[in-house]
C-alpha positions as CSV (number, residue, x, y, z in Angstrom):
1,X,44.8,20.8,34.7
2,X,44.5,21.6,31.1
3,X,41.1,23.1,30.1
4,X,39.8,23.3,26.6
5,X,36.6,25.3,25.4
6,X,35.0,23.9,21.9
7,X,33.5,26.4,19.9
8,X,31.3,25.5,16.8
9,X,28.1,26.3,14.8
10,X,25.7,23.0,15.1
11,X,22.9,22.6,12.7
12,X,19.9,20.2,13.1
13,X,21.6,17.2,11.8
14,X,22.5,15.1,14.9
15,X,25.3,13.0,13.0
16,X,27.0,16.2,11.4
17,X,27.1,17.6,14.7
18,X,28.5,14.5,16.5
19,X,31.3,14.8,13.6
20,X,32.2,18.1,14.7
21,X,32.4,17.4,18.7
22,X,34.3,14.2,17.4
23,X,36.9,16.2,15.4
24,X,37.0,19.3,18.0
25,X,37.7,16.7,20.7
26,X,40.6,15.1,19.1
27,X,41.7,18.5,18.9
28,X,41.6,19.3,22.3
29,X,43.3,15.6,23.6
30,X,46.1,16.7,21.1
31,X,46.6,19.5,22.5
32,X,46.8,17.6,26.3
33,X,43.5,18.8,27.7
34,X,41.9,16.7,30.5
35,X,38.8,18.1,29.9
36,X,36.7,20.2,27.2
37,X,33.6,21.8,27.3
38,X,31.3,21.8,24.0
39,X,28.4,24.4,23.5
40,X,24.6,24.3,24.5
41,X,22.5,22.6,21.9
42,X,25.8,20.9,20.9
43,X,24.1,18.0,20.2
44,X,21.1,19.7,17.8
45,X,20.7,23.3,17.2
46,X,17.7,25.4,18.3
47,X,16.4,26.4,14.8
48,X,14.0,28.6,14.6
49,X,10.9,29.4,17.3
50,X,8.4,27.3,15.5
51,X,10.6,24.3,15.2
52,X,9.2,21.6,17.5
53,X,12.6,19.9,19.0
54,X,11.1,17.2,20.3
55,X,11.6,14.5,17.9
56,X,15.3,15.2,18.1
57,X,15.5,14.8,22.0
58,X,16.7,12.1,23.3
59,X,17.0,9.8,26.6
60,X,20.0,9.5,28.8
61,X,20.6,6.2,27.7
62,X,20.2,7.5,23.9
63,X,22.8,8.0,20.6
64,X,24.4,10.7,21.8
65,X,24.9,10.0,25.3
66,X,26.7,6.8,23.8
67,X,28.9,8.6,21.2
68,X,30.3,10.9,23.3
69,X,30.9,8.3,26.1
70,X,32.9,6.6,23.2
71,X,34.8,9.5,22.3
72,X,35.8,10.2,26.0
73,X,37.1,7.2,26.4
74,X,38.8,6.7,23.2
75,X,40.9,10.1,23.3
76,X,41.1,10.1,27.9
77,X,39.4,13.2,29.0
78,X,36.1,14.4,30.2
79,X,33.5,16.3,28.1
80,X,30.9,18.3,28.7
81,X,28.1,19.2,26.0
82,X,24.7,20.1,25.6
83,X,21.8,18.3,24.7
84,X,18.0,17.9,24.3
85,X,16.6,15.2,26.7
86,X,13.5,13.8,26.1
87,X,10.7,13.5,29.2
88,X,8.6,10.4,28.7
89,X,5.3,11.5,27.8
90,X,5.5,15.0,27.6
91,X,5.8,17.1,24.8
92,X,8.2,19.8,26.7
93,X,11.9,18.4,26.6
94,X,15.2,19.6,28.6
95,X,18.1,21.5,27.7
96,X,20.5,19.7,29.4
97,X,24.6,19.6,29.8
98,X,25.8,16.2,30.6
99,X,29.2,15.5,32.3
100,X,30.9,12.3,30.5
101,X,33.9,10.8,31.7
102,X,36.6,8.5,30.2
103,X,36.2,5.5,32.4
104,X,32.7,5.9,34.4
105,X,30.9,7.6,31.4
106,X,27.9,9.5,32.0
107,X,28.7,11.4,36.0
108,X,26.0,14.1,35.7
109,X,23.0,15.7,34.0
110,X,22.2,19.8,34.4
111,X,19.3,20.7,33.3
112,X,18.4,24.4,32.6
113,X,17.1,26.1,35.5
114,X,16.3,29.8,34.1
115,X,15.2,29.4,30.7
116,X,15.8,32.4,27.8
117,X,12.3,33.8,27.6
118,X,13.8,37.6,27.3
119,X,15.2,39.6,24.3
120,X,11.8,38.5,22.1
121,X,12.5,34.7,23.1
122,X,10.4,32.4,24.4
123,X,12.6,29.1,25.6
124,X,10.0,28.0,28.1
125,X,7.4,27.4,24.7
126,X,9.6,24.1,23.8
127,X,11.5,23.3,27.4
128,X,10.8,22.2,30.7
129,X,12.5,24.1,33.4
130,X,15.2,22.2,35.4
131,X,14.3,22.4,39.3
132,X,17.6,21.9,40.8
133,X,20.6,24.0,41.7
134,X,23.9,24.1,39.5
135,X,25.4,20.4,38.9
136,X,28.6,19.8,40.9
137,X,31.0,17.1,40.2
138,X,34.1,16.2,40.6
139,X,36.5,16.9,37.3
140,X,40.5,16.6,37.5
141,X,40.4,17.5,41.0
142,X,38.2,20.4,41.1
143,X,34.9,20.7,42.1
144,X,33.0,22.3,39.1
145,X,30.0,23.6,38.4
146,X,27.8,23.0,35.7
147,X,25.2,25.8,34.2
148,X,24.0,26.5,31.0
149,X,24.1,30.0,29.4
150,X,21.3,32.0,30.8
151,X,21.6,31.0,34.3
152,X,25.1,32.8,34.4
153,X,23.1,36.2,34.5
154,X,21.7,35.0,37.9
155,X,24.5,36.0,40.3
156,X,22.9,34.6,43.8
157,X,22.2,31.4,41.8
158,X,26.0,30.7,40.9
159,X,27.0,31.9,44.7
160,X,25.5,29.1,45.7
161,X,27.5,26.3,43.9
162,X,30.5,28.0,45.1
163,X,29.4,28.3,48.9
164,X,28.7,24.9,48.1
165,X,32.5,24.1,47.6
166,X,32.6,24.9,43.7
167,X,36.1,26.0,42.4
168,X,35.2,25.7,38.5
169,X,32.2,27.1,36.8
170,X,31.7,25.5,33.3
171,X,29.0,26.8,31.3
172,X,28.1,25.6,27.6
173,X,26.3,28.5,26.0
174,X,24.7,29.2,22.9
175,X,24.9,33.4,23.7
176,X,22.2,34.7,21.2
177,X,23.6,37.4,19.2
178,X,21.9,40.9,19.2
179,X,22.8,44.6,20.4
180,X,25.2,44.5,23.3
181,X,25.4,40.7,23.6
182,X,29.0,40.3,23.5
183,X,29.3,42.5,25.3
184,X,27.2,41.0,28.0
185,X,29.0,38.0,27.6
186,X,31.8,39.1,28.8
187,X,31.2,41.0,31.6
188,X,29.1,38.6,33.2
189,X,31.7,36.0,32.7
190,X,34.6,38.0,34.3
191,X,31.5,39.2,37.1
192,X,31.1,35.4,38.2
193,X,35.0,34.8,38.2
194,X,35.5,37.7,40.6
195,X,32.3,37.7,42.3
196,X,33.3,33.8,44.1
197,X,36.5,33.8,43.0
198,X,36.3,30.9,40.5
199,X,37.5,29.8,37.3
200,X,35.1,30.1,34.7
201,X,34.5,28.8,31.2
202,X,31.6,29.6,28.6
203,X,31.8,27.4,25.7
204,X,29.6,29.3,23.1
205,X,28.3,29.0,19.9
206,X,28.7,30.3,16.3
207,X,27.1,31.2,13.5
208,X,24.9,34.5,12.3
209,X,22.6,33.3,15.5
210,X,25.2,33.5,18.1
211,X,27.5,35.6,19.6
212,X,30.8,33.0,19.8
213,X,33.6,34.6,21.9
214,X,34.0,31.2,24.3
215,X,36.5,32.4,27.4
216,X,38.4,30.9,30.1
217,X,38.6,33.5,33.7
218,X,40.5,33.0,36.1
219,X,39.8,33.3,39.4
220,X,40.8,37.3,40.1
221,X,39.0,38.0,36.5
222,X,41.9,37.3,34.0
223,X,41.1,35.9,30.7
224,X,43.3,33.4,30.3
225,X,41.9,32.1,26.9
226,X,39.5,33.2,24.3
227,X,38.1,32.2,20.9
228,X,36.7,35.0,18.4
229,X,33.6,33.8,16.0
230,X,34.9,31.1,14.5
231,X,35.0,27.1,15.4
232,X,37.9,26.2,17.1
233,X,39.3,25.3,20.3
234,X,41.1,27.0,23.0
235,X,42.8,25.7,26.0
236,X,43.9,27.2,29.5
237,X,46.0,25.6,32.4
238,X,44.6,26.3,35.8
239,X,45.7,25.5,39.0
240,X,44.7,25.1,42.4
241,X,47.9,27.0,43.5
242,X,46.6,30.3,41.5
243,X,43.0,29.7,43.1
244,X,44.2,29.1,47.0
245,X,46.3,32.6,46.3
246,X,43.5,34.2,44.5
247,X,41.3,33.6,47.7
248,X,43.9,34.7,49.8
249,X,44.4,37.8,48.1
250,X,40.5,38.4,47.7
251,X,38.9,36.8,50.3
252,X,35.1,37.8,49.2
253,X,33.7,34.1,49.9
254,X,35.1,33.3,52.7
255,X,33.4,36.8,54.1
256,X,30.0,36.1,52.5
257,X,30.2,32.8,54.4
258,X,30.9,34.6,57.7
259,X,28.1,36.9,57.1
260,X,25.5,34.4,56.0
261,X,26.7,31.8,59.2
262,X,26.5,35.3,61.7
263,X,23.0,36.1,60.2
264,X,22.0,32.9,60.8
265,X,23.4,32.4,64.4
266,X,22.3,35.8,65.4
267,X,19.4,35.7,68.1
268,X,15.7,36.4,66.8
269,X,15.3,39.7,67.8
270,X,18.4,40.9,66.4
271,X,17.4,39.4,62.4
């Protein structure tokens, strides 16, 4: 399968940014991906602390859900983007990643389960914390995983979408920039490709705020793709014949499982 990762600054204009993910997709169907992964806040931009975000958030059912349904379908391949979704009759919204597919449309909704509030931010002042574990659906015949920048820090919490069967970790991100962060970045990117043995893909943002520096991993910690800090897209081919060797060769989930079903098996007086 042919993965793309669609890097771009968005701003707060919701139609502007629809224009980019419109032109950045094209891009990526030329280029034969089955499947591209846009930033977090690809659909409006954070702004600044005191913005209130709530009057751009939107329902499932809302403009840009629609758009980018139209857009899959038009150029035949699934994308993955994130958005501000709107709770009825609350004032706190979620930052969300939707999966969209060609023919079925909308297949999934993450929404953001650890929220930024470190490095002098404060996310959970304008979001809602998601409740549920990382997204899995079915993409191109792997199983992926959906998170959304932050959460990738949180190792135990992306070992469990691959004990649950997750072969692809796709991650839109909007990596605030700062001392370190790319750094950051990076390592944790390769750390959750070699931790589970997984493909991985951060789709980042630009711009003085962010860090940029989107990535494809392979599964033994490879980087098989890469974008700098400017837009643009990048694309990887992966393969489930590189991931059955790589767990072969590197067999660390297949142990963890063994562990976690022995400790779990093992008599009372033994825990």
């Amino acid at each position: 399968m042919r993965l793309a990762i669609a890097q771009f600054s968005a701003g707060m204009s919701k139609p502007a940014n629809l224009e980019r993910i419109s032109n950045l997709t094209a891009r990526a169907a030329d280029a034969g991906a089955q499947v591209v992964v846009f930033p977090e806040g690809a659909m409006c931009d954070f702004g600044v602390a005191t913005d209130d975000l709530s009057g751009a958030a939107e329902p499932r059912d809302g403009r840009f859900i629609q758009t980018v349904s139209e857009l899959a379908n038009r150029f035949g391949l699934t994308v993955v983007a994130g958005m501000f979704e709107s709770i009825a009759g609350e004032k706190l919204i979620y930052n969300s990643a939707v999966v969209v597919d060609p023919a079925k449309g909308l297949v999934g909704t993450y929404r953001k389960r650890h929220l930024f509030d470190a490095f002098g931010e404060t996310e959970s002042e304008r979001f809602q914390r998601g409740d549920e574990d990382p997204l899995l659906v079915e993409i191109g015949g792997f199983k992926a995983a959906v998170v959304i920048c932050y959460d990738i820090r949180f190792a135990s919490f992306i070992e469990r979408a691959a004990d649950a069967g997750a072969e692809l970790l796709l991650a839109p991100a909007a990596w605030v920039a700062g001392p370190l962060k790319e750094e950051h970045l990076a390592v944790l990117a390769h750390a959750r490709a070699l931790d589970n043995t997984m493909y991985v893909a951060v789709s980042g943002q630009t711009g003085p705020a962010y860090t940029g520096r989107s990535v494809i991993v392979d599964p033994l910690g490879a980087t098989l793709a890469g974008l700098g800090d400017a837009e643009g897209v990048a694309i990887a081919e992966i393969s489930r014949e590189r991931l059955k060797a790589a767990r072969a060769r590197l067999p660390v989930l297949a142990q963890r499982c063994a562990a976690m079903n022995a400790r779990a098996s093992a008599p009372a007086s033994r825990r």
